[in-house]
C-alpha positions as CSV (number, residue, x, y, z in Angstrom):
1,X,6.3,-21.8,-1.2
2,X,6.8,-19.2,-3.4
3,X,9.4,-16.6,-3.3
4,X,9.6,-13.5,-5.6
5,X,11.5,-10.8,-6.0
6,X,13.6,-7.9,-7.6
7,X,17.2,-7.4,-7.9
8,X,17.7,-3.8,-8.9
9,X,21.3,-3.9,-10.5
10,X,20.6,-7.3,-12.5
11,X,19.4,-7.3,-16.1
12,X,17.9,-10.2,-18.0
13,X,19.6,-14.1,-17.0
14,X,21.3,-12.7,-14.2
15,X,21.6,-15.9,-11.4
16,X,19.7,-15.6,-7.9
17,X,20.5,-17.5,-4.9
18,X,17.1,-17.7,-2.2
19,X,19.7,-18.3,0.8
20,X,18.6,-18.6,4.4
21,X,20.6,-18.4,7.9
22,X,22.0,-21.9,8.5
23,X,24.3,-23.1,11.5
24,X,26.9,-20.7,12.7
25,X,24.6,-17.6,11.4
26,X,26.2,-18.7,7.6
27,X,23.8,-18.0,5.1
28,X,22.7,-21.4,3.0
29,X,21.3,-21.8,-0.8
30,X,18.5,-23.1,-1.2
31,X,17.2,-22.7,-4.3
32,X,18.6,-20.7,-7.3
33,X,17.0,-19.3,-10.5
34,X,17.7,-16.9,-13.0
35,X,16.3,-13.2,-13.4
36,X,13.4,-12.0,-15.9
37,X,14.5,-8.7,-18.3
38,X,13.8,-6.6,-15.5
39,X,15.3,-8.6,-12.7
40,X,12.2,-10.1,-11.5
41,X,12.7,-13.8,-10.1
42,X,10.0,-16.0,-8.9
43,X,11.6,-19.3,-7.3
44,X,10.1,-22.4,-5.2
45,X,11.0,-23.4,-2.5
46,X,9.5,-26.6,-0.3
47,X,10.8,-26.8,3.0
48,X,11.8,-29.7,5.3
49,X,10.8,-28.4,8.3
50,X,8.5,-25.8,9.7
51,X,9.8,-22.6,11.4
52,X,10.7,-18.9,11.2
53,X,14.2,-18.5,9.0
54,X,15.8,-15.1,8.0
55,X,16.0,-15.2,4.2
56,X,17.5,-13.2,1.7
57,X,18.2,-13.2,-2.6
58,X,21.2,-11.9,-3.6
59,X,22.8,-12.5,-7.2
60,X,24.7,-15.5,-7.4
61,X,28.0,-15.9,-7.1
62,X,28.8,-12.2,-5.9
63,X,31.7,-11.7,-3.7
64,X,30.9,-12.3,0.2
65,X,31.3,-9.1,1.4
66,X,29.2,-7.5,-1.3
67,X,26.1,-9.6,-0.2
68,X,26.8,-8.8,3.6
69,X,24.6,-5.5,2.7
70,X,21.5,-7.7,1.0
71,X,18.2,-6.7,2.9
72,X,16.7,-9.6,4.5
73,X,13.3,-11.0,5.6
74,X,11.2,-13.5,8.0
75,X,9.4,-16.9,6.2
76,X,7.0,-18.6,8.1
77,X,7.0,-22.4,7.3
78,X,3.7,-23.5,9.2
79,X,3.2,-27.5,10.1
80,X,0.1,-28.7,8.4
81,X,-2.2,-29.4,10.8
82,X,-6.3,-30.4,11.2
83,X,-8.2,-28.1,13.4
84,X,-12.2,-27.8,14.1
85,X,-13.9,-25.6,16.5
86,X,-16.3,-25.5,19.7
87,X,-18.0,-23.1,21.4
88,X,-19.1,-24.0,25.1
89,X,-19.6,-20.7,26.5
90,X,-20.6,-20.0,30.1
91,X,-18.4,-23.0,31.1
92,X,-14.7,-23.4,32.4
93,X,-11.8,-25.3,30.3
94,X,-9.7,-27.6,31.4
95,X,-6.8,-24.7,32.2
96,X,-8.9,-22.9,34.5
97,X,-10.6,-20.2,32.1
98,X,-13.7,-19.3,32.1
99,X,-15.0,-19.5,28.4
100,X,-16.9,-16.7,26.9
101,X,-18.2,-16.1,23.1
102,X,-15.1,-13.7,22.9
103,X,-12.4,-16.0,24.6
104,X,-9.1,-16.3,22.3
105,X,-7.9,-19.5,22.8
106,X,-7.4,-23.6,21.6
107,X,-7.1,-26.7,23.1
108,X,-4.7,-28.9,23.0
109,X,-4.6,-32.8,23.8
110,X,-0.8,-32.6,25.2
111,X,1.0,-28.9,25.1
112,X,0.7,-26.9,28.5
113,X,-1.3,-24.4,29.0
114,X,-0.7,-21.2,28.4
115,X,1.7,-22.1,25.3
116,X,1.2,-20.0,22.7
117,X,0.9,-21.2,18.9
118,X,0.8,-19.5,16.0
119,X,-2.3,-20.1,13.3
120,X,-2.6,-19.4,9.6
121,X,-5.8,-20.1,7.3
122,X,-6.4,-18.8,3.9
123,X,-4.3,-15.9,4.4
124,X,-5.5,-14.8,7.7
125,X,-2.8,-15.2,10.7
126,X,-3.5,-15.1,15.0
127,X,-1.1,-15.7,17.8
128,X,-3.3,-17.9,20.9
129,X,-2.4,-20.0,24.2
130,X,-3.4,-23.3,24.7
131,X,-6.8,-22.8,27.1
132,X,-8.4,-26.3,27.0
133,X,-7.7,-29.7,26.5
134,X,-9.2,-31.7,23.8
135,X,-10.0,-32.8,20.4
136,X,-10.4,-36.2,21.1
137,X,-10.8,-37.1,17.6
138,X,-7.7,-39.3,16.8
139,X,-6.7,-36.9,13.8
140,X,-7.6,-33.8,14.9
141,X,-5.0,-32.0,16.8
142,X,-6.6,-28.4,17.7
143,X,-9.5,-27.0,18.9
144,X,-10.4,-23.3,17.8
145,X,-12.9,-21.8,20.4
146,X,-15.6,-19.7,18.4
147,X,-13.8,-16.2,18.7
148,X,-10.4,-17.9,17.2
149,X,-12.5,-19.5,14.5
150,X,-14.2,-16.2,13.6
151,X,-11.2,-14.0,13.1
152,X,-9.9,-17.1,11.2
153,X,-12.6,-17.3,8.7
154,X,-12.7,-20.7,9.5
155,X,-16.3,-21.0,11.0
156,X,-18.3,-22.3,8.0
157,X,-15.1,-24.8,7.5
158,X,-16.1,-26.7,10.5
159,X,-13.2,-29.0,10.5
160,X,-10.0,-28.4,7.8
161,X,-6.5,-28.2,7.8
162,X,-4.7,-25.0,9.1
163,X,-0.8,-24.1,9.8
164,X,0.7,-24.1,13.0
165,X,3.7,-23.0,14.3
166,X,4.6,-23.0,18.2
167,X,5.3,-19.0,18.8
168,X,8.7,-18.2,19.4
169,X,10.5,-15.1,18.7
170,X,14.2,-17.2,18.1
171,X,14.5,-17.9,14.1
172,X,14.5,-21.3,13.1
173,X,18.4,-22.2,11.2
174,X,19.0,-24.9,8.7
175,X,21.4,-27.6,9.6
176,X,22.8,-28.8,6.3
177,X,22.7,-27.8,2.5
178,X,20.1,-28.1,0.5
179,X,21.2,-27.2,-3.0
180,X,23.9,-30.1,-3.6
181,X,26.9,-28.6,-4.6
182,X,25.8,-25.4,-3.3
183,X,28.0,-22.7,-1.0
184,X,26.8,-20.5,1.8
């Protein structure tokens, strides 16, 4: 992932920390870089783990209580996953709904219904419950019904990989450095 940026009161070589809230609500580096003439940074970043996590930059090695005022913001880390997608309108899933050409939904061999995930394709994003049960294809682990696919734009893919994250509104936290030598 890629995470750029501006710090307004750094010049030219100025260090930036990417940190994110770890354990305890401390915030964790986890990748640092230096800024462009302007103060423009762009750093990677790969994470471990999927989730939500509260992220911020602030200059490097700046006293504590001066970074307590850096803005901060949400990164979705999405689970690589295979999908494909069905449509058997006029019929009833496995969770009891009836299944329409508009019905918002996936199945799902073994989450309960009604969970809701959170999808992500080529830049397009939508929040769904589990309706139906299914793929059986040993690799495939969702099942867009035709509506989901749509808004995706993943009905000429037929069968790709896609991000998803189980919806929660609690932020993910990391549990251990990940810049070795590096300080929250």
């Amino acid at each position: 992932m890629t995470i750029e940026g501006n710090l307004d009161t750094a010049g030219s070589g100025h260090r930036v920390a990417i940190q994110l809230r770890g354990l305890n609500n401390a915030w964790q580096t986890v990748r640092t870089g230096k800024t462009d003439s302007g103060g423009g940074f762009k750093l990677t970043w790969r994470s471990k783990k999927s989730g939500r996590f509260l992220a911020r930059a602030v200059e490097h090695g700046v006293q504590k209580s001066d970074a307590t005022t850096a803005p901060s913001t949400v990164i979705t880390v999405y689970k690589r996953s295979q999908a494909t997608w069905y449509d058997q309108s006029g019929t009833t899933s496995a969770c009891g709904v009836k299944l329409r050409k508009k019905t918002l939904g996936v199945a799902n061999k073994t989450l309960p219904c009604g969970t809701l995930i959170d999808f992500s394709f080529r830049g397009r994003s939508i929040t769904v419950p589990v309706i139906d049960r299914g793929p059986y294809n040993g690799s495939v682990s969702y099942d867009f019904t035709i509506e989901v696919a749509r808004r995706l734009g993943f009905v000429n893919t037929g069968r790709g990989t896609v991000g998803a994250l189980r919806h929660t509104n609690k932020f993910s936290v990391l549990d251990g450095p990940l810049v070795p030598g590096a300080r929250s």
